[in-house]
Steps between C-alpha positions, in 0.01 A plus 500: 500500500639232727630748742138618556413142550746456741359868673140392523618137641688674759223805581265177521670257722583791723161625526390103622767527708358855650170392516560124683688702786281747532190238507650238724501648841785330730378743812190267544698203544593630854205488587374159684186386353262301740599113548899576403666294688903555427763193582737521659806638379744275378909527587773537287588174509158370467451755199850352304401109547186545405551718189872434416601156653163325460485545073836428481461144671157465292731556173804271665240251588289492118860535313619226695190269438489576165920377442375210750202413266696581164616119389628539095825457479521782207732645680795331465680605211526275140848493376516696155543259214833651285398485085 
């Protein structure tokens, strides 16, 4: 019985999947629609700082704030009392 399950969950999802490509309809989307107005293209090296250098300064930046801001001093480790 579980193998049938399993069938119908797969003849399902891959009938979804069928139908969403068949509905969507990427060849539109070369057409320009009135007011578009496209930027301009960006360069490689303006495409890697902005999505590759940029969120890794953003994370450097909040990690580095957050160790800044962080004043317990549970870190330092309590010598182990011997029984």
């Amino acid at each position: 019985m579980d193998k049938k399950n399993a069938l119908r969950a797969g003849a399902v999802a891959a009938g979804t999947t069928l139908m969403m490509l068949l509905m969507s309809s990427p060849a539109l989307a070369l057409t320009p629609d009135d007011g578009d107005d496209p930027a301009p293209k960006l360069s490689v090296l303006d495409t890697l700082g902005l999505y590759v250098a940029a969120p890794i300064a953003l994370f450097l930046l909040i990690a580095g704030l957050v160790m800044v801001g962080d004043k317990s001093k549970d870190r330092v480790k309590k010598p182990q009392k011997q029984a």
